[in-house]
Every structure is written in structure tokens, then in C-alpha cells.
N, C-alpha and C positions, 0 to 999 in steps of 0.2 A: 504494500500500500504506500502511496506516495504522502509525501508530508506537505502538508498545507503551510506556505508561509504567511505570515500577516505581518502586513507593511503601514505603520503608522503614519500620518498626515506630518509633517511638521511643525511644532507649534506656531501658531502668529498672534502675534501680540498687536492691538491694532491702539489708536491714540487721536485724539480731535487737537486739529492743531490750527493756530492760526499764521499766516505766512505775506510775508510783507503788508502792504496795506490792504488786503484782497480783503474783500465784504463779505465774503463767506470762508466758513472755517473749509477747514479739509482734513482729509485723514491721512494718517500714516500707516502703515503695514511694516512690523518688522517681525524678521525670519529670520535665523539660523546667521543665512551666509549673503542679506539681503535685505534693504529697506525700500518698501514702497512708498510714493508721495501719490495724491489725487492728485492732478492737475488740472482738470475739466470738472464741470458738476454736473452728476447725474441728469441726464435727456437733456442734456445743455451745450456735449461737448461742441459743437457746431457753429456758437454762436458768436459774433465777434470778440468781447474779451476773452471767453475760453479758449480759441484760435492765435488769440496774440499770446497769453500765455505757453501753448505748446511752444511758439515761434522762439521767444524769450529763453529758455532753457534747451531748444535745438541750437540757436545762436553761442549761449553761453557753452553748451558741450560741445559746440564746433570749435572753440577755442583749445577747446582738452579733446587731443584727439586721443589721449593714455586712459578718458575716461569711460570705465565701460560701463552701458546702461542699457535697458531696454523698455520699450513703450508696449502698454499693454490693455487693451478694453478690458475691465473684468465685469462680474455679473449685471453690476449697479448700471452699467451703462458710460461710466467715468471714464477717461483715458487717463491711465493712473503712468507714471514713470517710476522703474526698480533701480539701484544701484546695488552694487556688489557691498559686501560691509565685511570687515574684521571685525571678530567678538568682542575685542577691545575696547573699539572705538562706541562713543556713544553713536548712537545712529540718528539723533538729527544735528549731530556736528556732521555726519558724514554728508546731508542733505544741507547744511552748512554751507560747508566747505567747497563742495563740489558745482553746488547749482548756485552761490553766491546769495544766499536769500534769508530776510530773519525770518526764522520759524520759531516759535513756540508751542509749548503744550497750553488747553483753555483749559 
């Protein structure tokens, strides 16, 4: 008889953050080896400030071409952005540092 293996989810820790002067909060998502930013809001990503913001951190990680990231629609409908993270580091310095923006937690 073959053994069944079971493969746990990873855990995600998610957080409401607010991020420069943007009028709506947004979320975080961190993982393991990985922090996600909302960048768009839900059934909104389409609209023009949602658009200028993807614009504004494709600009700013066109300057870091060492940065690796990836864009991602998740369920909500958000076009959210991942960066890679060390466990080290806190992960909205990584979000910090990388995409140049105040974030905070609300």
C-alpha cells in the first residue's frame, strides 16, 4: 500500500497597512520566503489611480533591475505585488526599502 503524503499550506500572516498618502488602506501578505503588498483595490484595479500606482513601482523596480518581484491577481480581484524576503529582515522594511514607500501597520 502506498503512503499518503500531506503537504501543508504555508502559513500567511496577512496585516492592514497604510502606505504613503493613498486613501485606502491595503494589505500585506507575508510568507515564509515572501511578502505580499495590495496594490490595486478590489474590482478597482482598472481605474486610473490604481493604474498609476502599478506604473509607480514598475518605474521604481525598473531602476532595480537585482530586484526580484512578481505581480499577481489573487482571489479579491487586487493586483497585489510579492517580493522575495529573508527571515530576518522585517518585511515591511523589505517593502520599505525596495518599492521606496512609507508603509505602516493601522
Amino acid at each position: 500500500m502506498a503512503k499518503t503524503q500531506t503537504h501543508t499550506a504555508p502559513e500567511i500572516q496577512t496585516a492592514t497597512v497604510r502606505v504613503n498618502s493613498w486613501q485606502n488602506l491595503r494589505r500585506v501578505q507575508i510568507l515564509p520566503d515572501q511578502v505580499g503588498l495590495q496594490v490595486t483595490v478590489p474590482r478597482c484595479s482598472h481605474c486610473v489611480t490604481c493604474q498609476s500606482r502599478v506604473r509607480q513601482f514598475e518605474s521604481t523596480l525598473g531602476r532595480k533591475p537585482d530586484a526580484l518581484h512578481q505581480w499577481k491577481y489573487l482571489d479579491d480581484g487586487a493586483q497585489w505585488l510579492f517580493l522575495p524576503r529573508r527571515n530576518e529582515q522585517n518585511p515591511l522594511e523589505t517593502l520599505r526599502q525596495t518599492l521606496e514607500i512609507r508603509i505602516e501597520r493601522y
